[in-house]
N, C-alpha and C positions, 0 to 999 in steps of 0.2 A: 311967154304965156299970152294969148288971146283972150277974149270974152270973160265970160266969169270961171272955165272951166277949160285944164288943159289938157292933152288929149287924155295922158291915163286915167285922169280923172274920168274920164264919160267912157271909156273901153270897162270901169270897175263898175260902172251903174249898169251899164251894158247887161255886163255879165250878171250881175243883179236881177236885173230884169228878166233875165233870160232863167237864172235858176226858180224866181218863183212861177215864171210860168210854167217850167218843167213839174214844180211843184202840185200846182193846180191840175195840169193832167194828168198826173199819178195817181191824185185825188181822184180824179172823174174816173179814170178806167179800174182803181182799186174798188168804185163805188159799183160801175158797170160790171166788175166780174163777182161781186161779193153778189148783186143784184141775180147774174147768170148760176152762180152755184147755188142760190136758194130755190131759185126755179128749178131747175136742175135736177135737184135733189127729191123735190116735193115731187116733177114728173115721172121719178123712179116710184114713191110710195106709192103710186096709182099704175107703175106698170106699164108707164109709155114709156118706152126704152129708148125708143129713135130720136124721139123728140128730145129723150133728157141728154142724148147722145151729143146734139145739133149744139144747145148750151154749152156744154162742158168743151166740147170743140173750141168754139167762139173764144170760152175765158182762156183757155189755151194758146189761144189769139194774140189774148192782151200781155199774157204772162206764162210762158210754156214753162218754167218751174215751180209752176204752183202746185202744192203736193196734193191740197184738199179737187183742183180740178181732175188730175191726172188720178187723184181715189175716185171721183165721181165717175171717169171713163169706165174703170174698172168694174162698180159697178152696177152703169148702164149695160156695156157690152156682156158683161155675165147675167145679166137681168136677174140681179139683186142674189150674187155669187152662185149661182147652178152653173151657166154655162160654163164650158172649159175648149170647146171645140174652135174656138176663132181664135184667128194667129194674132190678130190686132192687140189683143190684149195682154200680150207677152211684155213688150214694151214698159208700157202703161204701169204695171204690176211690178216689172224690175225697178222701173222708175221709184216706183212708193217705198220700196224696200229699200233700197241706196239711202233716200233721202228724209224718211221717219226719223231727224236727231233726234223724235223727245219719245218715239216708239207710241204715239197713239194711234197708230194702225196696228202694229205688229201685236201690241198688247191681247188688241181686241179680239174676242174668242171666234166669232163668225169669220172675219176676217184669217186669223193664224189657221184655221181648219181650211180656209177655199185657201191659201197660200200650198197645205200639205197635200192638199188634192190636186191642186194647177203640177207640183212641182211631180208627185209620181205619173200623172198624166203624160207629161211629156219628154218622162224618164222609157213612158211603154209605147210613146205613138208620138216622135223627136216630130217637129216642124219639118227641118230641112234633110231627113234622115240619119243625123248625129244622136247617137244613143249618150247620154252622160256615162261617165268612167264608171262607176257604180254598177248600173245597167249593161254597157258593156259585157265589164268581167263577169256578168251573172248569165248571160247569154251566151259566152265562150266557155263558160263553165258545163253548159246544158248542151253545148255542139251545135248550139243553132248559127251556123257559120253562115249560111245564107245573107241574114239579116244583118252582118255584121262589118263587109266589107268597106261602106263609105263613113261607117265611124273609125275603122283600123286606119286610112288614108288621112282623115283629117286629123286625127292626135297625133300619127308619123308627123305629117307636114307642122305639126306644134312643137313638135323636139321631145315628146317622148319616145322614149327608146324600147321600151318592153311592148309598143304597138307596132312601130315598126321592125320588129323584130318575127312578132307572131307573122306580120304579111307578109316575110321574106320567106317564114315556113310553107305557107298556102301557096307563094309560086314558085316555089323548092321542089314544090311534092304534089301539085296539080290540084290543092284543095280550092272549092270552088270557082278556080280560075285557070285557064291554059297554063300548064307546065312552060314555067320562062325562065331557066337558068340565069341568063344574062340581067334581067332582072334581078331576080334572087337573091347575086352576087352583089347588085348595086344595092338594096336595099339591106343585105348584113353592113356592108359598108359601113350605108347611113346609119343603123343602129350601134355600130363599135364606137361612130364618134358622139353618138348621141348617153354613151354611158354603158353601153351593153357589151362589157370586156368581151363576157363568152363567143360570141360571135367570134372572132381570132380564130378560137380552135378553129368551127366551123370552116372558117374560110380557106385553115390552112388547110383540110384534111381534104377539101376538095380539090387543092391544086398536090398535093403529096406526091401523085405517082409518079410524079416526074420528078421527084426532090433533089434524088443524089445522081442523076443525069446531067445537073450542070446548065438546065437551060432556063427559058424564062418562067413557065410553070413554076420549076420545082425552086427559082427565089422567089417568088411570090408568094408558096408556101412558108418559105421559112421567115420572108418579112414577115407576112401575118402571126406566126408563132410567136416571130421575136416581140412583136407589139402587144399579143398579150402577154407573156411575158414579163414583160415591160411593166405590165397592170397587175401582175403577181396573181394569172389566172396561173391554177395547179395545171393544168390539165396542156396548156401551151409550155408552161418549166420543164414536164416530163419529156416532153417530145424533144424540147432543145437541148435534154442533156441526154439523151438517146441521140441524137444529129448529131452533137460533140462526140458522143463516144465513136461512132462508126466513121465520121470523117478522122479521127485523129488515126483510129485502126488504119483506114484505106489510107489515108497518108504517110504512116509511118512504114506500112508493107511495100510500096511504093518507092521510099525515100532511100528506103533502110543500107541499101547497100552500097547506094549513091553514098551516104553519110558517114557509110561504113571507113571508106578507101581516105574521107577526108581528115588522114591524120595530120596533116601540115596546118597547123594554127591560121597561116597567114590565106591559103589558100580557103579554108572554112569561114572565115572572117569576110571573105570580102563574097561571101552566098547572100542572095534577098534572104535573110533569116525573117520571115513575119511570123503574124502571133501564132500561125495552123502549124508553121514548121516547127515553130517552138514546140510546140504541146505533142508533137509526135516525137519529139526528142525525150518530151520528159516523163512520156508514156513508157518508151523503153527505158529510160534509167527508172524507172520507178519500178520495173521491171524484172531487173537485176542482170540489166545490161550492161557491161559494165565500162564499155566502151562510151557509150549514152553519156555515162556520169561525167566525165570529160568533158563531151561535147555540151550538155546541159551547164558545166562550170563555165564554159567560156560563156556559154550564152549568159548568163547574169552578171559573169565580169565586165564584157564590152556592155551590155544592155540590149543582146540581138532577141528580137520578137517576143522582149519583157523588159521589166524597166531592172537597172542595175543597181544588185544588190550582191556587195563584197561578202556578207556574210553566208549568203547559201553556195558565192563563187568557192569559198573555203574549203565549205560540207561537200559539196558533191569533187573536188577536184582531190579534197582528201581519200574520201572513198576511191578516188581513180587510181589516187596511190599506191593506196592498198593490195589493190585489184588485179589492177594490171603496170607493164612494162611503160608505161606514155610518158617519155621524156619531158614532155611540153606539159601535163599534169604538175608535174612538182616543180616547172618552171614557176607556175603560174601561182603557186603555194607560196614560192618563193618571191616574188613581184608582191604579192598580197601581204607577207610578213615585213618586208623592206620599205615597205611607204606605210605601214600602220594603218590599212584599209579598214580592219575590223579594230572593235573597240574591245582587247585582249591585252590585260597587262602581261598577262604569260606568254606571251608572243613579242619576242626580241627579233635585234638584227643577227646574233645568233644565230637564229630560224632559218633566216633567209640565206644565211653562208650554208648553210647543211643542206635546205633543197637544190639549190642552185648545185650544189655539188653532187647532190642525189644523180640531176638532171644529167651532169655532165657525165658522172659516167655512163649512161647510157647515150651520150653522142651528141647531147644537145648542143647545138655550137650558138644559140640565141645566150643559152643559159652563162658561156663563157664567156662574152659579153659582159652581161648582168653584173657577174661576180668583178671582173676585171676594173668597172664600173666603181662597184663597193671596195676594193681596194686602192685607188685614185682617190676617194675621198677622205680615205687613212692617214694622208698626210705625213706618211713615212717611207722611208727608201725601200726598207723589207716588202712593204706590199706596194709602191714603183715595180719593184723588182716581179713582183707576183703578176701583178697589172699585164706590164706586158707580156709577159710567157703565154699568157689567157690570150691576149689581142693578137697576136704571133701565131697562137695555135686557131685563130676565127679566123685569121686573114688568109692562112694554108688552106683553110676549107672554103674559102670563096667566099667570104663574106663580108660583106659589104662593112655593116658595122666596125668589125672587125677591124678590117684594113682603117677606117678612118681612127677609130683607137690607137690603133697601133704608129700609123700616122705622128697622131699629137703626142704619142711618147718622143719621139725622131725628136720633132720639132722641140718639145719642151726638158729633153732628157730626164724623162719617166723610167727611170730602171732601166735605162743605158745613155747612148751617149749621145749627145746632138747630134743631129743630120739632116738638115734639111734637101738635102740631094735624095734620099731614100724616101724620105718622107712625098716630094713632090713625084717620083718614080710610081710610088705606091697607089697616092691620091689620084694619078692620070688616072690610072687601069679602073676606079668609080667612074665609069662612064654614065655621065645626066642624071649625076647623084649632086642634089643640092648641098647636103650638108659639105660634103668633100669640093667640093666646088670653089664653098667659101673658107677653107680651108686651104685650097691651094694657093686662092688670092691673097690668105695672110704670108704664107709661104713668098712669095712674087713678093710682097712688099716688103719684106722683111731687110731696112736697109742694114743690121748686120749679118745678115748672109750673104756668101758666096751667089747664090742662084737667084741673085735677084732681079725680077723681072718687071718693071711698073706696067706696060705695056699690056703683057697677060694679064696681069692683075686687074688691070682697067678695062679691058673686054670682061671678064666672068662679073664687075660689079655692075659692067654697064647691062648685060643680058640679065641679071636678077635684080634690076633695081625695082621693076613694078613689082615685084613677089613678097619682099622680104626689107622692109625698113631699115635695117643693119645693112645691106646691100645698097643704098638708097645714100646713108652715112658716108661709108667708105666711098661711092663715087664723087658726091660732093666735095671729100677730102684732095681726089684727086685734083677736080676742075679747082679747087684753091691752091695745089702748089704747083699742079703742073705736070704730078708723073701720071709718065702716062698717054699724057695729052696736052693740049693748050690751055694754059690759065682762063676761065672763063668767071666770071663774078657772077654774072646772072645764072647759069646753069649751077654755081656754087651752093646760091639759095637757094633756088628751085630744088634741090635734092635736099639740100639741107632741111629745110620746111618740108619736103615728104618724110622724110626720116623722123623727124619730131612728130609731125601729127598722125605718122605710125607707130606711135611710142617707144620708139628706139630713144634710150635716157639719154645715152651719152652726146643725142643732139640737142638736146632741151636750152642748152646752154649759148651753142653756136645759133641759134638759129634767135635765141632772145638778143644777143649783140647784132642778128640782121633787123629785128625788127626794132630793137634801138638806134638805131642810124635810118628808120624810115620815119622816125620819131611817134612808134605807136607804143606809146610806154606804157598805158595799158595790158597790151597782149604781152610785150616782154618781161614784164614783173611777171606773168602767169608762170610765163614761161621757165623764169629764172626758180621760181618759188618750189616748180615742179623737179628743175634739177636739184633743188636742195635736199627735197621731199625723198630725192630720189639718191642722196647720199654724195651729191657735188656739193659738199658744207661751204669750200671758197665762194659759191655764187650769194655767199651771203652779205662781200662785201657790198656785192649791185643792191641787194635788198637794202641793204642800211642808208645805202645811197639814195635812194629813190624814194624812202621816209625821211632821209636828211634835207635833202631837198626840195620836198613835194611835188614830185613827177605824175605823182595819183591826183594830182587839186589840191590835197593839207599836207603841212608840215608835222611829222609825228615824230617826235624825238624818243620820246619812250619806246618805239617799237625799233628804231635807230639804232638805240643804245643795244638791244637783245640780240640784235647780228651781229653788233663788234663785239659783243662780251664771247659772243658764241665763237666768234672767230680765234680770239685773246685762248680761249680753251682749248682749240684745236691746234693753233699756230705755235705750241711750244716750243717744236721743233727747230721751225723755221725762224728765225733771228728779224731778219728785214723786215717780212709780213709780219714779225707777232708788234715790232714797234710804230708800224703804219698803224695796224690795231687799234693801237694805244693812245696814240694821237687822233685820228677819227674817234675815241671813245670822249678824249679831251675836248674835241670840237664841239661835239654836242651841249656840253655840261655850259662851253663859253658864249654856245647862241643864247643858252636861257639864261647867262649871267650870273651862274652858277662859279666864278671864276677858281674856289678853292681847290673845288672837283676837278676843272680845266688845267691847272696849274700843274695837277698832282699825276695827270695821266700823262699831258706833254714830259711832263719830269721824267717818268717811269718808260717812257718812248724813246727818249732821247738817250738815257740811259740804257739802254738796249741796243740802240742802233751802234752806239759808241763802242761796247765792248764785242758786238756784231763784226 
């Protein structure tokens, strides 16, 4: 601090200083225009107008919101409220009206009378040729269309839409102005986005005649319909379901016989079914076409050009039953009963043995598959025995399924006898059929067969390993023993780790013992936890491991203890592993000094392994 005063201090006198002089000049010029509006006022009662004008100007000056100046303009320029012809006082007049909080003008009866007078004046003789909406409508009402043009443009250009809509009529139709279609067109436009749904129809009905031609016209018609539409105008709904009807007719006339020939399921299936093609299919089954019904079943079973629904796949493939001869109908009856598609307690597996057989007698050879299928899951030699007769009779008929069926009976003696020489005979003849593929490489690997081949094997898993994770597995297996090819370790992992993160289970495990020797024990616990998840219960002894130890960061014995009990469960069988169990169950209890519990499991281990 210097002197007697440090700087804020003299910056707040400052500012001091400074507010009462502001003070005092508010004063003077409050005094000056209170002075100007008495004069002012008094020059009006006598009728100088100009001069009372000059005043009222000046305090305007001082204070351009002062409501008493801007009334005094009001009325000077009206020379004491008569006049209404001068623009100047528009202003002036809004002014007073806005800003009267306490309504001592508005009140006032001389005053509210020149307001009602100012206001119809300039509703019948607008300043800048803008009629008010009021005026307007009363004018469009009487046809004085003349007079009405530059108020239609400026409430369009405000965003109403019932103004811009009437000027789209007048250059539509040549009232008052050059006939301008291309106008016309942009101004329905502006009016549909501005609120004026009806316009749609409008627009579509002028592009129409070109609708069902296919070109740019006739979509631009039908966008516009669809968008009122959209806005739930009637009159654009009717049109669109009149276009639905006629396009599904021309479509289906069109189709019909194309759709007719496609009785092969597989060949119908892989058609662009979109939603037009749909609705001509479902035109004629609804029809009482009865072929339709069919092709309409499949379409809701796969979900082509609608979304998939088992329950009307039922309805319509039932009716096709009925109907007609369509092998692939009561397939599909039959596929729908056997996976429990619909929610029908009176629909068994049952069901699906009687269509499938329906099917087969008239020749379905998919269908004898199916059933062939359902008897493999029976779990009994009599239908082994049925299984194959089925796969034997698909495989004479050339088919593919078939053969690989038939195949895995060879190989696995399904109601006959082993063979893997017939079996791998059969599988050739699937030529760049994947399933049989991998099927012949189990065959090849198969070291108690005769025909075993590691070699082939390890070509068909090397050419599907980016396709197929199981493929991916098996080659991995190879590069770890060797058949085949050269022991490789890194290529071991590499496949292995595709195999896994293709969710192939059965890698879940190997590929956690690779990433434990890279020591990411993180990922391998995932990994292990997934084969567990995944019904490899042994990888529980790594879990219990890896809580025993705190491979995670903590040591968690309790979660420890829940893999060896779980393993103790499983490992009845097994003698060695159920008393390592036992002992890992014992360790735990001895880290926490738990010794009785320790004591009592080592006991029950030992005891195990001993008569083990």
């Amino acid at each position: 601090m210097s002197g007697l005063y440090d700087k804020s201090s003299l910056d707040l006198l400052n500012q001091e200083l400074d507010d009462e002089i502001k003070k005092k000049e508010q004063k003077i010029n409050q005094q000056k225009i209170d002075s100007l509006l008495k004069e002012g006022n008094t020059l009006c009662d006598v009728e100088r107008f100009d001069s009372a004008q000059k005043n009222f100007e000046e305090a305007l000056e001082l204070d351009k919101d002062n409501v008493l100046a801007n009334f005094g303009m009001v009325r000077a320029i009206s020379e004491e409220f008569v006049n209404l012809t001068d623009a100047k006082i528009d202003k002036y007049i809004n002014f007073v009206v806005k800003n009267d909080k306490d309504n001592l003008y508005i009140k006032n009866e001389i005053f509210k009378t020149f307001y009602k007078k100012w206001k119809k004046y300039l509703e019948d003789n607008p300043r800048d040729g803008i009629y008010s909406i009021a005026k307007l409508d009363e004018l469009l009402g009487k046809y004085e269309y003349k007079l009405v043009l530059k108020s239609l443009e400026h409430y369009s250009d405000e965003g109403k839409g019932k103004y811009t809509k009437i000027l789209a009529d007048f250059y539509s139709k040549g009232i008052i102005v050059k006939k301008d279609m291309k106008k016309a067109l942009s101004l329905y436009e502006k009016a549909f986005s501005q609120g004026e749904y009806d316009c749609a129809f409008t627009l579509g009905n002028y592009y129409k005649d070109n609708l069902y031609n296919g070109d740019e016209q006739g979509e631009k018609a039908y966008d516009w319909y669809f968008k009122g539409g959209q806005e739930n105008q009637s009159d654009c709904l009717s049109v669109l379901r009149e276009i639905q009807r006629k396009k599904e007719e021309e479509f289906a006339r069109k189709y019909y016989w194309l759709l007719k020939e496609d009785v092969c399921i597989d060949r119908f299936k892989k058609k662009n079914i979109d939603n037009t093609t749909f609705r001509s299919i479902e035109y004629y089954a609804n029809n009482n076409k009865s072929d339709f019904k069919h092709y309409l079943g499949v379409c809701y079973f796969f979900g082509l050009g609608t979304d998939v629904d088992y329950n009307k796949a039922l309805e319509y493939e039932s009716e096709a039953c009925n109907e007609t001869n369509f092998a692939e109908a009561r397939r599909y009856v039959g596929i729908i009963c056997e996976n429990g598609l619909v929610n029908n307690k009176k629909i068994t597996l049952k069901d699906a043995f009687y269509w499938y057989g329906k099917a087969i007698d008239l020749g379905d050879v998919e269908s004898m598959v199916l059933l062939a299928n359902m008897y493999l899951n029976n779990n009994d030699k009599y239908h082994e025995k049925e299984a194959y007769k089925l796969y034997k009779a698909a495989y004479e008929k050339k088919n593919v399924e078939g053969a690989i069926g038939l195949a895995t009976c060879y190989i696995n003696a399904f109601g006959t006898n082993k063979d893997n020489k017939k079996a791998i005979e059969i599988l050739k003849e699937c030529k760049n059929n994947f399933k049989a593929e991998k099927l012949l490489a189990k065959c090849y690997s198969d070291f108690c067969s005769s025909e075993i081949n590691y070699e082939e094997a390890f070509k068909i898993y090397l050419k599907n390993a980016n396709k197929d994770p199981e493929s991916s597995y098996e080659l991995a297996i190879c590069y770890h023993t060797g058949h085949g090819t050269e022991k490789d370790l890194e290529k071991y992992a590499f496949y292995m780790e595709k195999a896994a993160k293709g969710g192939f289970a059965f890698a879940y495990s190997s590929y956690a013992e690779i990433l434990e020797e890279r020591k990411d024990y993180k990922t391998a616990f995932e990994y292990y936890q997934k084969a567990v998840d995944n019904g490899d219960w042994k990888c529980n002894i790594k879990l219990g491991e890896y809580y025993e130890n705190g491979y995670l960061g903590s040591v968690d014995l309790t979660n420890a203890r829940r893999c060896y009990e779980t393993l103790i469960i499983k490992n009845k069988d097994n003698k060695r592993a159920l008393a390592l169990n036992y002992v890992a169950l014992g360790r735990t209890y001895q880290k926490e000094g738990i010794n009785n519990y320790a004591f009592k499991y080592y006991q029950k281990g030992y005891e195990i392994d001993k008569v083990g």
